[in-house]
BASEVO-676956 format. One record per residue (C-alpha): residue number from 1; residue in one letter; x negated, y, z. Coordinates in steps of 0.1 Angstrom, whole numbers, always signed. Layout:
<atoms>
+-----+---+-------+-------+-------+
|   k | r |    c1 |    c2 |    c3 |
+-----+---+-------+-------+-------+
| NUM | A |     X |     Y |     Z |
...
+-----+---+-------+-------+-------+
</atoms>
This chain:
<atoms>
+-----+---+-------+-------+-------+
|   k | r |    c1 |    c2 |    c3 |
+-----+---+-------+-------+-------+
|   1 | X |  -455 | +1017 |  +892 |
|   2 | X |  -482 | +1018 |  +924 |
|   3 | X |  -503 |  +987 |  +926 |
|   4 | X |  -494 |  +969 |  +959 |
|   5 | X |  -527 |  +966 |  +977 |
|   6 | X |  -528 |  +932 | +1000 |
|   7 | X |  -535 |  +932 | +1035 |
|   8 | X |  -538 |  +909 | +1058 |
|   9 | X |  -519 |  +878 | +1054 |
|  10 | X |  -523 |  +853 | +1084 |
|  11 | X |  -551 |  +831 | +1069 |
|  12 | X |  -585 |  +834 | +1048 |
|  13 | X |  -608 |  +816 | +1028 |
|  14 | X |  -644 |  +824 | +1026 |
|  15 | X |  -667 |  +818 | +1001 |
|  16 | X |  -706 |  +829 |  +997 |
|  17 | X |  -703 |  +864 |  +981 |
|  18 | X |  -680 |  +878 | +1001 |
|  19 | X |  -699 |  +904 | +1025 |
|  20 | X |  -717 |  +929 | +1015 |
|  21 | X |  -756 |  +918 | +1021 |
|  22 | X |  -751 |  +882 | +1022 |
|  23 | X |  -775 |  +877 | +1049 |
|  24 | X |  -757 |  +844 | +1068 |
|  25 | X |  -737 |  +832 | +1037 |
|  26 | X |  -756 |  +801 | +1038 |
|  27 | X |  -755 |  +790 | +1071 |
|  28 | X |  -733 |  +763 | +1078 |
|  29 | X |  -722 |  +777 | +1112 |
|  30 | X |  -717 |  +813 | +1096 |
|  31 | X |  -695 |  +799 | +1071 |
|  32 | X |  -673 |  +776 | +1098 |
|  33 | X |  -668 |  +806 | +1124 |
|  34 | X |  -663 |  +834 | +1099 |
|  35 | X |  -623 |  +826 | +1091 |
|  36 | X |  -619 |  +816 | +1124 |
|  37 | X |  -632 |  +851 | +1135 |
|  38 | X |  -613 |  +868 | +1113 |
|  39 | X |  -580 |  +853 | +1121 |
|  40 | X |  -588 |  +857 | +1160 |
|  41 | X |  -596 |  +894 | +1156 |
|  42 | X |  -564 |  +898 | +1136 |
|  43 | X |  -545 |  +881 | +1162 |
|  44 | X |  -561 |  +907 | +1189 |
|  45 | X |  -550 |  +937 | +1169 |
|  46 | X |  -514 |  +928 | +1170 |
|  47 | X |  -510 |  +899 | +1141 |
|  48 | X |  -480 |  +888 | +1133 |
|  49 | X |  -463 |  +915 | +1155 |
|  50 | X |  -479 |  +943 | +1132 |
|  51 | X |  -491 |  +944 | +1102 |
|  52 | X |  -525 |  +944 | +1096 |
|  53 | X |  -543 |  +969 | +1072 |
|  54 | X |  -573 |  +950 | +1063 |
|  55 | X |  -586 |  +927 | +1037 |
|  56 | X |  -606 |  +897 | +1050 |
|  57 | X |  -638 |  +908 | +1030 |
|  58 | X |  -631 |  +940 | +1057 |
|  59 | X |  -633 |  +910 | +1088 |
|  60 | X |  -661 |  +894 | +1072 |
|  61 | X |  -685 |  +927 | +1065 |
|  62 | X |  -676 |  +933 | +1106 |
|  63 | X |  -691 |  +899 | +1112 |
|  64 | X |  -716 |  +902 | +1094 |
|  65 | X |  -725 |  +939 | +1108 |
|  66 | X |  -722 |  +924 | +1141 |
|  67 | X |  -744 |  +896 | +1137 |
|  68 | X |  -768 |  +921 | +1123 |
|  69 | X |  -769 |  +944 | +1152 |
|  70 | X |  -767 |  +920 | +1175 |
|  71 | X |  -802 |  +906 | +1162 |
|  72 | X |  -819 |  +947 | +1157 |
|  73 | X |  -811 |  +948 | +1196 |
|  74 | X |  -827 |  +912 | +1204 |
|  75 | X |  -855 |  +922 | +1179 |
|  76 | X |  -861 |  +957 | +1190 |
|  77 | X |  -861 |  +943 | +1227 |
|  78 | X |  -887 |  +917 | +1217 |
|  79 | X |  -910 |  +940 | +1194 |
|  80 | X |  -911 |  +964 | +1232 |
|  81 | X |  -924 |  +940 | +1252 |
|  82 | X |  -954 |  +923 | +1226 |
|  83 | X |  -960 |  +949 | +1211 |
|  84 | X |  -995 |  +949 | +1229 |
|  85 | X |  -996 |  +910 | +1222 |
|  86 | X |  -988 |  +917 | +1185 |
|  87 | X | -1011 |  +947 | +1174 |
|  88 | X | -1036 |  +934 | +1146 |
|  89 | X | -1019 |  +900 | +1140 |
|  90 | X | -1012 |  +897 | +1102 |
|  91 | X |  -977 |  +910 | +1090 |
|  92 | X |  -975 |  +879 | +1067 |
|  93 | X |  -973 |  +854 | +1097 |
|  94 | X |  -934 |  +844 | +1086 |
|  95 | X |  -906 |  +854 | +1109 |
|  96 | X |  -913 |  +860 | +1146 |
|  97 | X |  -873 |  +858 | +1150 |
|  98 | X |  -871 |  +824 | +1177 |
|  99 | X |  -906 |  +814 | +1180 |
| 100 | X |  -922 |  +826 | +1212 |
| 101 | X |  -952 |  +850 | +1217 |
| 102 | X |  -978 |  +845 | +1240 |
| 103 | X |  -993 |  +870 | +1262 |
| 104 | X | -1030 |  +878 | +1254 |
| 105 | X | -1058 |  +902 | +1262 |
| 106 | X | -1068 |  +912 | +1226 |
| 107 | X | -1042 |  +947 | +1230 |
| 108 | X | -1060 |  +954 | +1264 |
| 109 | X | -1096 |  +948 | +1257 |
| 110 | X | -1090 |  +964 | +1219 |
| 111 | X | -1081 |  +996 | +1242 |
| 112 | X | -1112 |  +987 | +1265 |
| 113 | X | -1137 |  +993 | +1239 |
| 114 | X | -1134 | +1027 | +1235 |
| 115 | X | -1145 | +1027 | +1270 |
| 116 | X | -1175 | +1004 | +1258 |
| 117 | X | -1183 | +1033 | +1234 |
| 118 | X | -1191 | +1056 | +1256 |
| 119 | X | -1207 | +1038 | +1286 |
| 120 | X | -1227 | +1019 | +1267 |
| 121 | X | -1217 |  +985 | +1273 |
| 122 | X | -1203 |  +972 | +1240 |
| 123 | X | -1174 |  +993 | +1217 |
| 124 | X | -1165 |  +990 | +1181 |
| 125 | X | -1189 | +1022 | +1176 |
| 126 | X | -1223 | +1012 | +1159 |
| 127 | X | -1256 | +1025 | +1179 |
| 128 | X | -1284 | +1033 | +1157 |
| 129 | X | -1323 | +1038 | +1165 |
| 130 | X | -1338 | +1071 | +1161 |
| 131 | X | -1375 | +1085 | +1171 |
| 132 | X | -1390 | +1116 | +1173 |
| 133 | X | -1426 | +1125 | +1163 |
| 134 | X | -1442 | +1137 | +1192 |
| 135 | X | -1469 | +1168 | +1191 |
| 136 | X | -1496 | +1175 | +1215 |
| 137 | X | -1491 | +1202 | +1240 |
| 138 | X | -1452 | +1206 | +1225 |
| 139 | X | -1428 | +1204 | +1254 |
| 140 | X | -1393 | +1211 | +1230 |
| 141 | X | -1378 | +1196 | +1202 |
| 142 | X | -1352 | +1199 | +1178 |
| 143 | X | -1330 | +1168 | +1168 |
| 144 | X | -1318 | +1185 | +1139 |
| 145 | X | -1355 | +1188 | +1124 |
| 146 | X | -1358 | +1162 | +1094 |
| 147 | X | -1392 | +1166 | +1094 |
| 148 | X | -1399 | +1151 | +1133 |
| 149 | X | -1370 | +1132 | +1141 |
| 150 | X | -1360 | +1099 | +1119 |
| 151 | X | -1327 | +1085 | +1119 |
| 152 | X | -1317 | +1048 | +1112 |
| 153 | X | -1286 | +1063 | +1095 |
| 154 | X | -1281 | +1094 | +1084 |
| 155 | X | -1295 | +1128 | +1083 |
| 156 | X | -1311 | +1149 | +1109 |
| 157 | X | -1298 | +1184 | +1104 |
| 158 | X | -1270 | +1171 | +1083 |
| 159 | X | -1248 | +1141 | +1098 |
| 160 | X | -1235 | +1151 | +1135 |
| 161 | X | -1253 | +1126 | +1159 |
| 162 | X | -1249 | +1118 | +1197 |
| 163 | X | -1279 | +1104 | +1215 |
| 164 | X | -1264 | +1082 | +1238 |
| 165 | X | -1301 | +1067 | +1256 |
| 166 | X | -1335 | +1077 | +1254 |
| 167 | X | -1361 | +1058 | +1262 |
| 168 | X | -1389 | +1079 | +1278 |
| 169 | X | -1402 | +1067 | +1312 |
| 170 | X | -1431 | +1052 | +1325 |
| 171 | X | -1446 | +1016 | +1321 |
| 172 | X | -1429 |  +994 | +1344 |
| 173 | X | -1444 |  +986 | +1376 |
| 174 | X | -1447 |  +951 | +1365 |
| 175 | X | -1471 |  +956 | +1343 |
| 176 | X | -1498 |  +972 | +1369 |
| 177 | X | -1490 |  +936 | +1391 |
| 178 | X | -1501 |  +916 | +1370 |
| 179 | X | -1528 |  +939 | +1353 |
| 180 | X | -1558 |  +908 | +1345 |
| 181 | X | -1583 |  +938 | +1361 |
| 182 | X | -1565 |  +947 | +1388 |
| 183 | X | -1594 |  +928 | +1412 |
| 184 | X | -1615 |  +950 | +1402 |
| 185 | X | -1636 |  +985 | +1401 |
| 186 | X | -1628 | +1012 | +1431 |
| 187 | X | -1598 | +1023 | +1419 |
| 188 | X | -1580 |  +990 | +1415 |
| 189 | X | -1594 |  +974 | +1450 |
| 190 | X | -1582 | +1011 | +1469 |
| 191 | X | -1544 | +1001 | +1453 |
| 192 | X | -1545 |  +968 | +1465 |
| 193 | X | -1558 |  +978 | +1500 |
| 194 | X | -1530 | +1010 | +1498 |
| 195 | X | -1501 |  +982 | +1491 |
| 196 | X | -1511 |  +950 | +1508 |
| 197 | X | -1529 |  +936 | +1484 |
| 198 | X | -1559 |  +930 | +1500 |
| 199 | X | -1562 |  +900 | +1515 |
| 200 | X | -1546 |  +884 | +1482 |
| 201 | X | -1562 |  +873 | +1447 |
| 202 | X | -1550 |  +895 | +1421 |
| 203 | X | -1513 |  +890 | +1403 |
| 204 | X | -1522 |  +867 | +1376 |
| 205 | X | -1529 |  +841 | +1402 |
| 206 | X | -1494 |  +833 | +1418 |
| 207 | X | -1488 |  +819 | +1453 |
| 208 | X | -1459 |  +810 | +1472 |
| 209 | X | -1441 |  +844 | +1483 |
| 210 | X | -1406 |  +849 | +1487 |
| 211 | X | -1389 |  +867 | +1457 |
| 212 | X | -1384 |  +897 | +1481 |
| 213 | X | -1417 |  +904 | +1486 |
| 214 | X | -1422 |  +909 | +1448 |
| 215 | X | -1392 |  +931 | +1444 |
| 216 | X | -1410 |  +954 | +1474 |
| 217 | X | -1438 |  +960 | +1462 |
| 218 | X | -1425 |  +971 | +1423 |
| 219 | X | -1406 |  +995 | +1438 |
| 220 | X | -1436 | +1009 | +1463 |
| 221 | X | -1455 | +1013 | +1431 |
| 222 | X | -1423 | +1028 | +1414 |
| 223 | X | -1422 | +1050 | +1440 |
| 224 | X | -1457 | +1058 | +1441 |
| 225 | X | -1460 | +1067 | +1403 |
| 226 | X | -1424 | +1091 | +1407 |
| 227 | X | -1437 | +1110 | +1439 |
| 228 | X | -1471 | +1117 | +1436 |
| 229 | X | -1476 | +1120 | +1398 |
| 230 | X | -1458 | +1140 | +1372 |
| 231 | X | -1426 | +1120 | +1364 |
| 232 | X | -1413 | +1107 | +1332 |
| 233 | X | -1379 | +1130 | +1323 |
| 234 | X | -1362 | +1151 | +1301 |
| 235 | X | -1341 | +1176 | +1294 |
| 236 | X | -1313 | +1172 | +1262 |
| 237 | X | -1293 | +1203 | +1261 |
| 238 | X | -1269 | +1205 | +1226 |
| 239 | X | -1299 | +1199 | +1202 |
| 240 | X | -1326 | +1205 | +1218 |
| 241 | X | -1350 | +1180 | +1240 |
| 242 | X | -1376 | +1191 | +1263 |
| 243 | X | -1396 | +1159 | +1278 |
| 244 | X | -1419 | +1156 | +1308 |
| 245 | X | -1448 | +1156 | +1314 |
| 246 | X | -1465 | +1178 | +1283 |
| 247 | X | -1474 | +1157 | +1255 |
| 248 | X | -1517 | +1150 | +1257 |
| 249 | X | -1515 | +1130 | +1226 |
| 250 | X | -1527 | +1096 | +1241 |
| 251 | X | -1497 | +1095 | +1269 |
| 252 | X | -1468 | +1089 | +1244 |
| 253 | X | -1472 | +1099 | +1201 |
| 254 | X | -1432 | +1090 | +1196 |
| 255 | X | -1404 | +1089 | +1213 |
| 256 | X | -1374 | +1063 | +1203 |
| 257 | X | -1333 | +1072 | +1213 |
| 258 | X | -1300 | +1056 | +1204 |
| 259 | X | -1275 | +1073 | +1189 |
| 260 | X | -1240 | +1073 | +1173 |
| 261 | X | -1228 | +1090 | +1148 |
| 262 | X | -1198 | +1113 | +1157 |
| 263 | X | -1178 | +1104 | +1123 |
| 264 | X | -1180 | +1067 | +1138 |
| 265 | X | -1163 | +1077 | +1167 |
| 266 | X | -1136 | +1098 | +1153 |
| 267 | X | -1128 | +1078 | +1124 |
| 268 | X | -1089 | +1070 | +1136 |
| 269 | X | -1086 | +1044 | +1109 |
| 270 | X | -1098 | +1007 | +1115 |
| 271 | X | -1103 |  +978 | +1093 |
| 272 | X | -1070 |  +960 | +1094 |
| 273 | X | -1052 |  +961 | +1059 |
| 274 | X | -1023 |  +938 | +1064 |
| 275 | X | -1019 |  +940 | +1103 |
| 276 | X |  -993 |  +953 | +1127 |
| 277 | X |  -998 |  +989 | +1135 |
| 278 | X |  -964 | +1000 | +1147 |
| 279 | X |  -929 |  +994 | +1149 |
| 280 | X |  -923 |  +992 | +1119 |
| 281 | X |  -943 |  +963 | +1103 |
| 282 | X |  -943 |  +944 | +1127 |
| 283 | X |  -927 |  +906 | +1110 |
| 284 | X |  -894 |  +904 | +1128 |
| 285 | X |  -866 |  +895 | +1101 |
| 286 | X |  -828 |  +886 | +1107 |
| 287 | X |  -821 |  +862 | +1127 |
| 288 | X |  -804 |  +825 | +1121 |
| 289 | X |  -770 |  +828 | +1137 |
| 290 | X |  -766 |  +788 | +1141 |
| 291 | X |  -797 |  +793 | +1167 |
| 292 | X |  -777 |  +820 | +1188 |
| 293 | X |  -765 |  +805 | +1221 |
| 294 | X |  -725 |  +808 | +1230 |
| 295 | X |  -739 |  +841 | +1251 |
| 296 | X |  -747 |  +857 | +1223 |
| 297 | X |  -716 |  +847 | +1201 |
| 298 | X |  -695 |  +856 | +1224 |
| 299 | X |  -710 |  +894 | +1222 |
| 300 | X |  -708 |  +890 | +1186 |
| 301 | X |  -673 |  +883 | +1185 |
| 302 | X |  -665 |  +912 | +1209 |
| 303 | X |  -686 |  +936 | +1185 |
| 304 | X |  -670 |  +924 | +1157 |
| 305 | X |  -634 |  +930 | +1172 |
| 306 | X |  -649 |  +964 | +1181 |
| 307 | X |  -659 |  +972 | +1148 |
| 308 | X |  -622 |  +957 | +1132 |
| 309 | X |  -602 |  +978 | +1157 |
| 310 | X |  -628 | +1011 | +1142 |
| 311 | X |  -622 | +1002 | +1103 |
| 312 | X |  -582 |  +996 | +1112 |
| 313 | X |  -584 | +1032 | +1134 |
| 314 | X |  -599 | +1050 | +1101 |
| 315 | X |  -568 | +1033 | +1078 |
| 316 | X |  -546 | +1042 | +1100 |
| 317 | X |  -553 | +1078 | +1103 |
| 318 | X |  -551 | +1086 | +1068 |
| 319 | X |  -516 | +1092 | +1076 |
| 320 | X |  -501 | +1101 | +1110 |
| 321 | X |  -470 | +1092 | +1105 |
| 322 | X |  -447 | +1071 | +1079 |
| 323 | X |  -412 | +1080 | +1074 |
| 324 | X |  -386 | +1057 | +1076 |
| 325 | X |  -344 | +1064 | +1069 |
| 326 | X |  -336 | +1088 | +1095 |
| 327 | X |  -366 | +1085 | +1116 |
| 328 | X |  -405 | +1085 | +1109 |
| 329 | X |  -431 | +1059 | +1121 |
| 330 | X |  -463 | +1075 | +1140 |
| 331 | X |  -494 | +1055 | +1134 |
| 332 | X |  -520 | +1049 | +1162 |
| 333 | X |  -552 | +1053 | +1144 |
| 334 | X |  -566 | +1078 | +1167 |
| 335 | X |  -560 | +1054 | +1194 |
| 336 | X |  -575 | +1022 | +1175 |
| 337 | X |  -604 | +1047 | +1164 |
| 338 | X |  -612 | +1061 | +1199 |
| 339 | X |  -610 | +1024 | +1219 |
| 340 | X |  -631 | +1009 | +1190 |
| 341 | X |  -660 | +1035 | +1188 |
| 342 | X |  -659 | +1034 | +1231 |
| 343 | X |  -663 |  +994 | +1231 |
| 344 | X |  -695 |  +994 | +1206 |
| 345 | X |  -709 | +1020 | +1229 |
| 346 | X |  -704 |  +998 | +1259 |
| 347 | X |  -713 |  +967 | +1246 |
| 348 | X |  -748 |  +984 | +1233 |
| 349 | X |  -754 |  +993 | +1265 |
| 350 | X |  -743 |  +958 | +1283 |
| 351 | X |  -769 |  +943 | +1258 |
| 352 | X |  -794 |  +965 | +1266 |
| 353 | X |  -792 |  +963 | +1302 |
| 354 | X |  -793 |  +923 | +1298 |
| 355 | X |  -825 |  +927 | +1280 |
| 356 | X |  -843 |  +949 | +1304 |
| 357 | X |  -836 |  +922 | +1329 |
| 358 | X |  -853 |  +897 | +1308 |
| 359 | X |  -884 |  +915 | +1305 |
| 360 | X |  -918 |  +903 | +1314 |
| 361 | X |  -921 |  +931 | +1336 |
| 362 | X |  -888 |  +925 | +1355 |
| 363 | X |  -892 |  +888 | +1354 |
| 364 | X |  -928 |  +891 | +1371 |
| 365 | X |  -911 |  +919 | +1398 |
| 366 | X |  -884 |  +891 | +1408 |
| 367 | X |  -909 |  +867 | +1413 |
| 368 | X |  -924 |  +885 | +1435 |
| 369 | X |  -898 |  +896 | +1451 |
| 370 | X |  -884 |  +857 | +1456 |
| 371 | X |  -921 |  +854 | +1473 |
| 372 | X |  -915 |  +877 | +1496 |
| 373 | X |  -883 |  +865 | +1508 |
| 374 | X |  -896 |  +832 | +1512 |
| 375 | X |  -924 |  +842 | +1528 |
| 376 | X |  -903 |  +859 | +1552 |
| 377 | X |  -885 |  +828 | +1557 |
| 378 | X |  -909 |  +809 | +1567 |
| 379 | X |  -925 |  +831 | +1594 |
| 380 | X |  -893 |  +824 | +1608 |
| 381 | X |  -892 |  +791 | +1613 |
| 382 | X |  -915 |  +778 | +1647 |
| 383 | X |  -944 |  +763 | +1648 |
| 384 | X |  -954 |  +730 | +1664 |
| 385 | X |  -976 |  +728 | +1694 |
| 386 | X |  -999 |  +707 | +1693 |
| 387 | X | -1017 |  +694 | +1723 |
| 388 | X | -1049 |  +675 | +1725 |
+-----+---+-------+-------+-------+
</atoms>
């Protein structure tokens, strides 16, 4: 004898257990709507006008699934627009679900520093100090020659460097202002005739001049030394260095450079054990369905009655037809399958749409876009004359 399997019956009676993951089982406002839920989407599929192929542990998974997706979409939406707020914030931080996210410029200026790198202006690259042993009468060099050049870290020759500043160049200008001897011998009295110096005491003793002046002068000297003597340069081409002018063995003995090494810079893993680095850790968790607002349930309910009318479309089809004295029955699980699988699609994409409209980006575009009509507004309305 077949075993009659139950369907549904008008009412049921949930108790924790009875979907499939469990998830909302405990909350008190999961476990009041549930049989009410079930009984509605009964009622929508034709209840007690047709009978109902499903079990209410088939109503319930529905709710649950619906619940479920209706917090991936929320979540997803949410994880898209802080994701650049979010990146290294600990994983373990509990469950962003509800609690709000503030905007912050630790994403941005993370991004920045590789900029810093390279212009020299801060970066999460380390710059090391170098120096080359200089020879007399040697113009060239070779940064990959252990035996001249030191590195701070490293190898020369071995470890793949880039010299990122060199410091070769002249004495600064100051230093020949306030030289203690600059008063006197022929030489030092013809420099402070050639730039106004003259009628003045030498640098060390100060007198009331206008910064500018100061600045002037450093930069005549400056000039001076880079026109009509042989400048301080060089010339760095792959590996090799070639400074100016030629090495006499009392005008520089070593030169110093920073550098980085290129394994810093390429070195695509950063410290961060335990941090959100994508999608897919970042600490989003299901959501608490007695915190959704009646928007949301009401989507819920809709999905779930979507997902119902699917289930009952796939029980139906099993057989096309039941046959009856003298006539046979045709089922419409094609129907009930098609309209269900159409309404999730649409409701997806209603959700969707509601999200991108909630957006920061959106929200700060109608903003603006509320200025500019009120700014327009005004320039409409006249001004008052006002006479004196």
């Amino acid at each position: 004898m077949a075993t009659k399997i139950p369907i549904w019956a008008g009412s049921s009676s949930f108790f924790p257990g009875d979907t499939p993951f469990g998830l909302y089982d405990n909350d008190f406002t999961f476990q009041s709507e549930v049989d009410k839920i079930s009984d509605w989407c009964a009622k929508r599929l034709g209840y007690p006008i047709t009978d109902i192929e499903l079990q209410p542990i088939q109503f319930y998974a529905c709710f649950e699934e619906a619940i479920s997706e209706y917090g991936a979409q929320v979540n997803t939406f949410n994880i898209r627009d802080n994701m650049l707020n979010l990146y290294g914030s600990s994983t373990g931080s509990g469950n962003l679900s509800g609690n709000k996210v503030s905007p912050n410029m630790g994403g941005i200026i993370e991004l920045a520093e590789e900029y810093g790198v390279e212009a020299g202006s801060g970066g999460n690259v380390t710059y090391y100090t170098g120096s080359i042993t200089m020879t007399e009468n040697q113009q060239m060099y070779d940064l990959t020659d252990p035996n001249i050049v030191t590195l701070e870290s490293g190898t020369a020759g071995i470890d793949a460097i880039e010299v990122k500043r060199i410091f070769h160049e002249a004495p600064p200008a100051i230093v020949k202002y306030f030289d203690p001897f600059v008063g006197t011998g022929l030489g030092s009295q013809n420099m402070l005739e050639g730039f106004g110096f003259g009628r003045y005491s030498p640098g060390v003793s100060f007198m009331m001049m206008p910064i500018y002046a100061d600045m002037l002068r450093i930069q005549a000297i400056e000039f001076n030394d880079q026109i009509r003597k042989s400048a301080y340069s060089f010339q760095l081409i792959n590996d090799r260095i070639k400074f100016f002018p030629i090495p006499n063995g009392s005008n520089f003995t070593t030169v110093y450079f920073q550098y980085i090494l290129k394994a810093d810079r390429s070195k695509a893993l950063k410290p961060g054990f335990g941090s959100v680095s994508d999608f897919s850790n970042v600490p989003y968790q299901n959501v608490t369905y007695g915190n959704i607002n009646a928007v949301g349930r009401q989507w819920i309910r809709r999905y779930t009655l979507a997902l119902a009318k699917e289930m009952l479309g796939y029980v139906r089809s099993k057989y096309s037809s039941i046959p009856i004295p003298n006539a046979d029955v045709t089922l419409n699980g094609a129907d009930l399958l098609s309209a269900g699988q159409t309404e999730k699609e649409g409701l997806i994409t209603e959700l969707k749409e509601i999200l991108d409209t909630m957006s920061r980006q959106a929200q700060l575009e109608r903003k603006q876009a509320e200025a500019d009509a009120m700014q327009q507004q005004m320039n409409k309305i006249p001004l008052k004359i006002y006479i004196g």
